[in-house]
DRENPA-3360 file (N, C-alpha, C; in nm, 2 decimals, always signed):
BEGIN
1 = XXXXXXXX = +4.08/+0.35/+15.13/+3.94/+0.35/+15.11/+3.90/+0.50/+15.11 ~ +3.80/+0.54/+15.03/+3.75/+0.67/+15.00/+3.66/+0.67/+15.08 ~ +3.57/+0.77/+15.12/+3.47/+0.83/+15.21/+3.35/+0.77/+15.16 ~ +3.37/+0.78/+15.01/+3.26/+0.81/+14.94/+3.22/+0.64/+14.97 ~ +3.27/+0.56/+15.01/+3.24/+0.41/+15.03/+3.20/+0.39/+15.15 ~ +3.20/+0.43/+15.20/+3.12/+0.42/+15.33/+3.03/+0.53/+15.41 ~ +3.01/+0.57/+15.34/+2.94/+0.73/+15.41/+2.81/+0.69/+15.37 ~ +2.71/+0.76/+15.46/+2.52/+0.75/+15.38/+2.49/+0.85/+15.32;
9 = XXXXXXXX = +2.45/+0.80/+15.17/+2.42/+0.85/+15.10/+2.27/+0.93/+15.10 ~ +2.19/+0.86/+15.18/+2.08/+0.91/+15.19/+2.05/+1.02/+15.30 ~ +2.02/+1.16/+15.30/+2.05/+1.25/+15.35/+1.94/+1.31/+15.33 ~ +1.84/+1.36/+15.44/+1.76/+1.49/+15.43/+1.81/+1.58/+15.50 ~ +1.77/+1.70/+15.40/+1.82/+1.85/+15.43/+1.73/+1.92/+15.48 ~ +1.73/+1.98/+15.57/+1.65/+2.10/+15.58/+1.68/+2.23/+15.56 ~ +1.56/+2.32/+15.52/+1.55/+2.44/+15.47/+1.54/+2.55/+15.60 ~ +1.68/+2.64/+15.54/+1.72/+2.76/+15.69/+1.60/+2.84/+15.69;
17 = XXXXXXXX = +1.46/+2.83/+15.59/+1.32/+2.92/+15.64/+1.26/+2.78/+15.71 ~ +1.26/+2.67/+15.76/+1.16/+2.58/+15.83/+1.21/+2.66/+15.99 ~ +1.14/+2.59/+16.02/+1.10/+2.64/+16.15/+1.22/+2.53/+16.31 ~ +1.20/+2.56/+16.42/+1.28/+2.47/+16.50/+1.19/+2.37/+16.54 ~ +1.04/+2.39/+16.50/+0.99/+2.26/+16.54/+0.99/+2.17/+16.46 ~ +0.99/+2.19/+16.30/+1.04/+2.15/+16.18/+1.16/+2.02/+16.21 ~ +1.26/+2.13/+16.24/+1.38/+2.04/+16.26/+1.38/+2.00/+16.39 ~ +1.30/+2.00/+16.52/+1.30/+1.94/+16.60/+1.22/+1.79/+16.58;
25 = XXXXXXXX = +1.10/+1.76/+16.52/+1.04/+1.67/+16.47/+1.10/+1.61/+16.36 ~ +1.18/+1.65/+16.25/+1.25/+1.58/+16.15/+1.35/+1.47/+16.24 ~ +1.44/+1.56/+16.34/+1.52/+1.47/+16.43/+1.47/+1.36/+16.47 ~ +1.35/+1.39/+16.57/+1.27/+1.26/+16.64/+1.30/+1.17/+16.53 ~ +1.20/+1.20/+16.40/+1.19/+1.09/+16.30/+1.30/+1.04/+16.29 ~ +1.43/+1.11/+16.26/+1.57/+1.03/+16.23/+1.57/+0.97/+16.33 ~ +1.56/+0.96/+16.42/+1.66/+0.92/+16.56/+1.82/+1.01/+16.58 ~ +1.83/+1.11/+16.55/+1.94/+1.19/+16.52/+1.95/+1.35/+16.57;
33 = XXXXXXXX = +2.06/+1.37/+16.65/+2.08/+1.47/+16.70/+2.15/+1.57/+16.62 ~ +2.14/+1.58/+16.50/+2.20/+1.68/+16.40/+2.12/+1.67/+16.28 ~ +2.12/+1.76/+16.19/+2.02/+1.80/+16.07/+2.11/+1.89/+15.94 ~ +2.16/+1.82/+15.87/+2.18/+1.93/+15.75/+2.09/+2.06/+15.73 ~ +2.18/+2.16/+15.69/+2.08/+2.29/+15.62/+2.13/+2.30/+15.49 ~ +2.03/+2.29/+15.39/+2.07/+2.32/+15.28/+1.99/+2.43/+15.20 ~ +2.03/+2.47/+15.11/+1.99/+2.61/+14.99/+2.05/+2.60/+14.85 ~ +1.94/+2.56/+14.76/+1.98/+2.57/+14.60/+2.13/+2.46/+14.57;
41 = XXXXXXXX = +2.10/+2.34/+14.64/+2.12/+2.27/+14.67/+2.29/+2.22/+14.74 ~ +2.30/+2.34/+14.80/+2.42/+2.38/+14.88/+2.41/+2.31/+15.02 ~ +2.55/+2.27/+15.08/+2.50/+2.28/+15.23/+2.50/+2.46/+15.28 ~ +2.45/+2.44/+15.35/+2.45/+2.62/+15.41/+2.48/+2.63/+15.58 ~ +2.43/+2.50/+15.62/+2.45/+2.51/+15.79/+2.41/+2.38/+15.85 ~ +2.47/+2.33/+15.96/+2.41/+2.24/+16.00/+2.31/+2.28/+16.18 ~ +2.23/+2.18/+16.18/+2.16/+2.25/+16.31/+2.14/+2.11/+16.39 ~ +2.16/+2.10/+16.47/+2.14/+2.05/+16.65/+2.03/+2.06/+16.73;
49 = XXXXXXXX = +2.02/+1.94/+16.80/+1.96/+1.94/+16.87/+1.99/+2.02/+17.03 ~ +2.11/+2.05/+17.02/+2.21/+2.13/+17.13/+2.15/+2.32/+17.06 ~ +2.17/+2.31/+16.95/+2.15/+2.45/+16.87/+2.01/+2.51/+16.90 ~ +1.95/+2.38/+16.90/+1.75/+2.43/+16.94/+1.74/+2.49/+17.07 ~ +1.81/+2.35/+17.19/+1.83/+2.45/+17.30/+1.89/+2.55/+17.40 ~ +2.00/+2.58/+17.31/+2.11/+2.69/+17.35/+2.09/+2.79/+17.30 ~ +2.06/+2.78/+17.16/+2.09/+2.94/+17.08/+1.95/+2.93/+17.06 ~ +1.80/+2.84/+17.06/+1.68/+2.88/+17.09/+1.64/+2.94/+17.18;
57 = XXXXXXXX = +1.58/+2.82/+17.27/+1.52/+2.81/+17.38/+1.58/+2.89/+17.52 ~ +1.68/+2.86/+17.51/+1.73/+2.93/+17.64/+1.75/+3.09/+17.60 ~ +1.73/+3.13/+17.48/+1.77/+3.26/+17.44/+1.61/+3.34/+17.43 ~ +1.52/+3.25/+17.43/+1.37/+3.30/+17.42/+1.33/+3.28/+17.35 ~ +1.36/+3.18/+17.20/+1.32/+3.19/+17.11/+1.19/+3.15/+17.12 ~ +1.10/+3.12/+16.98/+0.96/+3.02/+17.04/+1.01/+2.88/+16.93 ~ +0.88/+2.75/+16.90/+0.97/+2.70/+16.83/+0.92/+2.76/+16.64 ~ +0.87/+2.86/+16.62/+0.83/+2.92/+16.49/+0.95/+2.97/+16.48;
65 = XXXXXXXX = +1.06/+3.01/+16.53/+1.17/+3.03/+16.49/+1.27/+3.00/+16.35 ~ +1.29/+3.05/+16.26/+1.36/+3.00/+16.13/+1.50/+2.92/+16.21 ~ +1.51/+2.80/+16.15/+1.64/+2.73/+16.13/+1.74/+2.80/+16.15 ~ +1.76/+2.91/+16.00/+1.87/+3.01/+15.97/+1.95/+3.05/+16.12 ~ +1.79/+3.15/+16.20/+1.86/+3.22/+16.29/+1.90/+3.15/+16.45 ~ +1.91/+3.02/+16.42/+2.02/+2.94/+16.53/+2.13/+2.84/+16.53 ~ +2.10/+2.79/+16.37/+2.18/+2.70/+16.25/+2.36/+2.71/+16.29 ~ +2.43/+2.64/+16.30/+2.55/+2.67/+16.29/+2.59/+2.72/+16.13;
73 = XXXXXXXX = +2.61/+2.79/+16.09/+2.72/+2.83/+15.95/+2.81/+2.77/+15.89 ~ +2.86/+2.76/+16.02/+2.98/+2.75/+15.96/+3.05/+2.56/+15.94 ~ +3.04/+2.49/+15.90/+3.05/+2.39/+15.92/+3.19/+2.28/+15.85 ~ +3.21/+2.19/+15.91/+3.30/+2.12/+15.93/+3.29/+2.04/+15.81 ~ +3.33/+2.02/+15.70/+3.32/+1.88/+15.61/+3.42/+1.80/+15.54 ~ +3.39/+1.71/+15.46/+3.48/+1.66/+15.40/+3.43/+1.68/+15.26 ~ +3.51/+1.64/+15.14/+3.50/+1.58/+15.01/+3.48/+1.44/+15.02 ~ +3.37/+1.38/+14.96/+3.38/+1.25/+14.91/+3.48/+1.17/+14.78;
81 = XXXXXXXX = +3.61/+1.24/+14.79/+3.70/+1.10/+14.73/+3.82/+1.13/+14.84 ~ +3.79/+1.22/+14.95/+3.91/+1.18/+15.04/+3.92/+1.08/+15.09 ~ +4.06/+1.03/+15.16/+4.08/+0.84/+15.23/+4.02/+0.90/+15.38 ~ +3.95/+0.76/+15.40/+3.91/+0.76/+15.54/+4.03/+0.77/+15.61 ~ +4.15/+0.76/+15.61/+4.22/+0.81/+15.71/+4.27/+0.97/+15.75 ~ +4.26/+1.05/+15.64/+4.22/+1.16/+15.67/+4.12/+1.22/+15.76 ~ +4.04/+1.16/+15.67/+3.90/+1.21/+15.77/+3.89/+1.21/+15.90 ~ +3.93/+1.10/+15.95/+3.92/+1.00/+16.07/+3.99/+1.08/+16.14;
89 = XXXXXXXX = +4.16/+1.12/+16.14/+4.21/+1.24/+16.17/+4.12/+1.35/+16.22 ~ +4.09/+1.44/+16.08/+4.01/+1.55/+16.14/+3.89/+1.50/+16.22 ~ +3.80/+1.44/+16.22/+3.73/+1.44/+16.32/+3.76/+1.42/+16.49 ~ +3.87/+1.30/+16.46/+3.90/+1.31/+16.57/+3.97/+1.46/+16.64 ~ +4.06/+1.53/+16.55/+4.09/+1.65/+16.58/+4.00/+1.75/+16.64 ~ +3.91/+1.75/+16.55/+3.80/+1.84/+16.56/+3.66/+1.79/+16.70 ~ +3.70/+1.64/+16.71/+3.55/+1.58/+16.82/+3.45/+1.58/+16.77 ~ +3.42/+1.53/+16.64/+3.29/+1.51/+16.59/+3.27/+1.34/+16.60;
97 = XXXXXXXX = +3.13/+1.38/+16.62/+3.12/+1.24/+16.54/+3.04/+1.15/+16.44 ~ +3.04/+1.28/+16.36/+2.99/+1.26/+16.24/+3.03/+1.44/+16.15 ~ +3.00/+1.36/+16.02/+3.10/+1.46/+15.89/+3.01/+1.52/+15.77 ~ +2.90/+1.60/+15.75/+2.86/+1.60/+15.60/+2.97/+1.59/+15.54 ~ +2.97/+1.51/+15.41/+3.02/+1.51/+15.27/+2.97/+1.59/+15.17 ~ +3.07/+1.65/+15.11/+3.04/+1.72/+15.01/+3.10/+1.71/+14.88 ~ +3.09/+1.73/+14.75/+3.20/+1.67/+14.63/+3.25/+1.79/+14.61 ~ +3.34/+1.81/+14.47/+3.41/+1.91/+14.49/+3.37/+2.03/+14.44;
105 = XXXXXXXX = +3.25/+2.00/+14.37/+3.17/+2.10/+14.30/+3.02/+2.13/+14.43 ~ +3.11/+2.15/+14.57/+3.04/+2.21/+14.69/+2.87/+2.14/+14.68 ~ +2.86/+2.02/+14.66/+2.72/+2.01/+14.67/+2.70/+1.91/+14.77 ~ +2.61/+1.87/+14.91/+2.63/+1.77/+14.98/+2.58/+1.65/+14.94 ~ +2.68/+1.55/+14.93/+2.66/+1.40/+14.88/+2.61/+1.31/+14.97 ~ +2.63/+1.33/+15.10/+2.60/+1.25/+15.19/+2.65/+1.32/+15.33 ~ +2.67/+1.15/+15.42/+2.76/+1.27/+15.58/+2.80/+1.08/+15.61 ~ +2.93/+1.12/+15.69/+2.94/+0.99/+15.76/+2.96/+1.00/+15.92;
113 = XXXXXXXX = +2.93/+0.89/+15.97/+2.94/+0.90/+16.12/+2.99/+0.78/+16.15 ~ +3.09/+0.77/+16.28/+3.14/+0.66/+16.35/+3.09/+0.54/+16.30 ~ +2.98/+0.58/+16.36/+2.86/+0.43/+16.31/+2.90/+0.37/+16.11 ~ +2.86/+0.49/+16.07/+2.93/+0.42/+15.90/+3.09/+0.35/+15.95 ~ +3.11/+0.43/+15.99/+3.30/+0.40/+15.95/+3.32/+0.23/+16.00 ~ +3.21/+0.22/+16.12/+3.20/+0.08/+16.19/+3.20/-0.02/+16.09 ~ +3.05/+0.03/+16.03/+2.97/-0.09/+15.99/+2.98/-0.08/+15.86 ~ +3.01/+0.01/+15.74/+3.10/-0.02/+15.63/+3.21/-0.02/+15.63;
121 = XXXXXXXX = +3.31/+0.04/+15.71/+3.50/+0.00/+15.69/+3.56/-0.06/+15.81 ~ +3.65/-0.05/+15.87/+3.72/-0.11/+15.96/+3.67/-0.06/+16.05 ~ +3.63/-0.16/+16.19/+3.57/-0.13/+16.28/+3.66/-0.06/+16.39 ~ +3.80/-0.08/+16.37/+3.86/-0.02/+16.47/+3.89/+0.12/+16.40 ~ +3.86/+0.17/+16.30/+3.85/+0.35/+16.28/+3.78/+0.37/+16.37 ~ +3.66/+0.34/+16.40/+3.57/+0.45/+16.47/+3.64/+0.45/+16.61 ~ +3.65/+0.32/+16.67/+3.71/+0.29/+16.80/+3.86/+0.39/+16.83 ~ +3.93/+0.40/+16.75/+4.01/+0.53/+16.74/+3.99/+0.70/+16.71;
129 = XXXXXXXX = +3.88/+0.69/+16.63/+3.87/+0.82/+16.65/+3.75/+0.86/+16.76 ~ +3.66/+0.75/+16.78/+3.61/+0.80/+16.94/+3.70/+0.81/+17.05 ~ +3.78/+0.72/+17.06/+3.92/+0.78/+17.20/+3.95/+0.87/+17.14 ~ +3.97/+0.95/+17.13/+4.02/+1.11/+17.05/+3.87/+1.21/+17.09 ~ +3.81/+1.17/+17.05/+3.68/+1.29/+17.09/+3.61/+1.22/+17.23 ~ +3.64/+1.12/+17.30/+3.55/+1.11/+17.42/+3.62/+1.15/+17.51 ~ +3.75/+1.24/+17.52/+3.81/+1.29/+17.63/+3.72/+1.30/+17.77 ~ +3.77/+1.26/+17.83/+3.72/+1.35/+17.98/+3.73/+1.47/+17.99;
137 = XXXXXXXX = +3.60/+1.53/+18.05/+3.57/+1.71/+18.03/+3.64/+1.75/+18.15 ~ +3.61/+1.90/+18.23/+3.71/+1.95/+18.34/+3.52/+1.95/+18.42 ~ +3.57/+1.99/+18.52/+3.46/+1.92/+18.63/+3.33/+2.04/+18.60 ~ +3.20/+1.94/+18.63/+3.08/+2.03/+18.59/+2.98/+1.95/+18.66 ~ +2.88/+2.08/+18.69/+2.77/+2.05/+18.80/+2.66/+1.96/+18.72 ~ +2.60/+1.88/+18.74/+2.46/+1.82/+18.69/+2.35/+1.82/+18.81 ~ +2.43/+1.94/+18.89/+2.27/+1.95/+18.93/+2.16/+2.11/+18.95 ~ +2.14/+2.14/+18.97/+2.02/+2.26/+18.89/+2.05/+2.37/+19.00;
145 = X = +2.08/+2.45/+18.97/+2.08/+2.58/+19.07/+1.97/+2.66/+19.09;
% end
């Protein structure tokens, strides 16, 4: 099975001049802790809810902040006619858990996430490539210094 069969097609992008309250409210609306960046209808970066408050907030940013300058760059994706066992692979290699798709003429078609892989292909992909990215971490404080 190809990616392109189970991946969501329906994708809003955000623009690397919106702002981090932009993409912090676009998230709310998704229900979603990650946000495509796109430009001239490229992907260009993706941005986090982790990204607002690590490379923002804690850095001093305000939330008028551009996208651009906390966005990851550099980003992880697939092609939409590769087999979901590929993918599945890399993600799990990689600890994602979720993929923008892109075709081959670099434009983003969609993104898939565990959740797709569940609920349109075999439910035991995702169940495998989440043991692969739910490792247990090395020991860390949760409480406030």
């Amino acid at each position: 099975m190809r990616i392109s069969e189970c991946m969501t097609r329906k994708v809003q992008v955000a623009s690397p001049d919106q702002s981090l309250r932009d993409a912090a409210r676009a998230m709310a609306d998704l229900d979603a802790g990650v946000h495509p960046v796109g430009e001239n209808e490229r992907l260009v970066g993706m941005i986090t809810d982790r990204d607002i408050a690590v490379r923002g907030i804690a850095e001093g940013r305000g939330p008028d902040t551009k996208i651009r300058d906390v966005m990851s760059a550099e980003v992880q994706c697939c092609f939409d006619d590769q087999e979901v066992g590929d993918v599945l692979q890399n993600m799990r290699d990689l600890k994602l858990r979720r993929m923008p798709v892109i075709s081959r003429d670099r434009r983003l078609v969609g993104i898939v996430s565990l959740g797709d892989l569940a609920t349109n292909g075999e439910p035991a992909w995702a169940g495998e490539a989440l043991g692969g990215i739910s490792q247990p971490g090395g020991d860390h404080s949760q409480t406030a210094h």
